[in-house]
Steps between C-alpha positions, in 0.01 A plus 500: 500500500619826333523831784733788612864459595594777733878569513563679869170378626618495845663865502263852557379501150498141399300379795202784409564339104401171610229600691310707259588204230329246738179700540453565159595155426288353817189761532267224627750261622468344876753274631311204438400607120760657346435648173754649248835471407786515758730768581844411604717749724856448450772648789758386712341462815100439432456490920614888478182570268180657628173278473287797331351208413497112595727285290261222487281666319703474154803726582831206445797654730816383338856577678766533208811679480440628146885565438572096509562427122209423267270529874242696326483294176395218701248713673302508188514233421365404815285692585393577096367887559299708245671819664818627670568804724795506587548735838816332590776695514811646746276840611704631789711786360749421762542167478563568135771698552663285757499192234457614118569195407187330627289841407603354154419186528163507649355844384688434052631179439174349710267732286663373173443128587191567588377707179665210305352242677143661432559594143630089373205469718209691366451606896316873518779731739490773716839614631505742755752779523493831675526836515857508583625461167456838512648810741775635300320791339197648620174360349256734294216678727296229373757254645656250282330307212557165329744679228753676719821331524608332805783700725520322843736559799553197664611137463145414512354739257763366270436145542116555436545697198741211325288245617181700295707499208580172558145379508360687208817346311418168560075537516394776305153358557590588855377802712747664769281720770728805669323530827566791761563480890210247660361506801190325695451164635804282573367204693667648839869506333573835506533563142410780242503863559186498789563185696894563534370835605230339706757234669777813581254680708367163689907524559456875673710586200459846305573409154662737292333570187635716212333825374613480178493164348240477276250206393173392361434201805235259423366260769596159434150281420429768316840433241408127542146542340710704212735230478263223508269685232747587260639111512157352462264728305724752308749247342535752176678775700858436482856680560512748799226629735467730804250397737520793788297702683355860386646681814886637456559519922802505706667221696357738774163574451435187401593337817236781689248401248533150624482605847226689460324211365533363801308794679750740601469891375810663249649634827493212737639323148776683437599533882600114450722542249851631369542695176821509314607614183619168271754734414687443809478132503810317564436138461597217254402658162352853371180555531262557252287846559226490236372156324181568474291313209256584286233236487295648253514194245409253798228719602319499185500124446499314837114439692769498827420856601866617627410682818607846590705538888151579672319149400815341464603557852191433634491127316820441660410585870229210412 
């Protein structure tokens, strides 16, 4: 039985991929009728996943270390998917740094087996990249569309923009999705823009947020519905995509939009906070002040509404 390979299916994004796959795939399903084909999760450690939803009822948790040679050749085969979204990748901008070498491997050479794999395969792909492949030059007041060339600033940016090249080399039926900074739901794990926020104040932290680092966040199950759309429904749009929000915000006042979400007022927000300027930043690779997207393309084609900061961050406190 044909269904939906999810690449990263146990990491921030993945885990909200397979979710919205299984309840499109499952909308009637109980655990003693499933209906539908199966959706199958793939990470390294499937017990670090969140249950958004119950595995028994048709999501297939597979641990695989997809850098093992030919790993994910055997995977379809296996498992014999319709689609692929592939949300694996090396994400942490420092950990790139510290080890280029494996930013390579998992976030180019990865995304090249994979996009090869698919196309000798007749499998339907959706890569996803990121808005870091930008930050060099400032964006347009629009932000940055589909056309403008690629200029990142780190390791990471870098790796992500070879390994869309490398994809659309080997699967030009494939699509790649740029997605901005994320943030909702993480299961507890402390992961995206809100819940790391969320988890450092639970710590009596004050997190320092900068002023002037500019994105277009969009909260995570909200890109997964993209995602899962455009692999399923919308199989003609191919090449390069932004899926972002509408809202160009700060690192900053997105954090006190989140918290005020969670039903404190703009002062009592901002009083838990630290602003800084990105400009100052002194850690393991520049930072990038302005990537925002423009996600006018998306917009007009996708039924996934792509939710401003005010819905958004109200889905996420959900």
């Amino acid at each position: 039985m044909s269904g939906t390979l999810v690449l990263g299916g146990t990491g921030f994004l993945g885990a909200h991929v397979a979710a919205v796959a299984h309840r499109l795939a499952f909308p009637l399903a109980t655990m003693a009728e499933p209906q539908g084909p199966p959706v199958y999760a793939i990470g390294r450690d499937p017990d670090d996943a969140p249950r958004f939803c119950d595995p028994r009822e048709g999501i297939v948790w597979i641990k695989a270390d997809l850098l093992t040679e030919g790993r994910f050749q055997r995977l379809t085969e296996t498992c014999d998917p319709d689609f692929v979204i592939n949300a694996a990748a090396l994400s942490s901008v420092a950990a790139c740094e510290a080890d280029p070498e494996l930013a390579k491997r998992m976030n180019t050479d990865l995304a090249r087996e994979v996009a090869k794999t698919c196309a000798a395969n007749k499998l339907r792909l959706v890569h996803v990249s990121t808005d870091q492949v930008f930050g060099e030059t400032a964006p347009p007041e629009s932000g940055f569309t589909e056309d403008a060339p690629t200029a990142p600033v780190s390791v990471y940016g870098r790796t992500k923009a070879d390994g869309e090249q490398a994809v659309l080399e080997e699967d030009p039926a494939a699509l790649v999705v740029r997605l901005p900074l994320l943030y909702g739901n993480s299961g507890g794990r402390g992961r995206g823009a809100s819940d790391a926020l969320l988890e450092g104040l639970h710590r009596e932290e004050r997190p320092t947020l900068f002023v002037d680092e500019w994105r277009t966040p969009l909260e995570v199950s909200t890109a997964a519905e993209a995602l899962v759309e455009l692999a399923q429904e919308l199989p003609e749009v191919t090449g390069l995509l932004h899926v972002a929000g509408p809202d160009r915000i700060s690192r900053f006042d997105l954090a006190v939009a989140i918290l005020r979400a969670m039903g404190l007022d703009a002062d009592a927000a901002r009083a838990e906070l630290d602003a800084a300027s990105c400009t100052e930043y002194d850690g393991p690779a520049p930072r990038a002040g302005d990537v925002a997207l423009d996600a006018t393309r998306a917009e007009k084609m996708l039924e996934t509404a792509l939710l401003g900061i005010g819905d958004g961050a109200q889905r996420a406190m959900k």
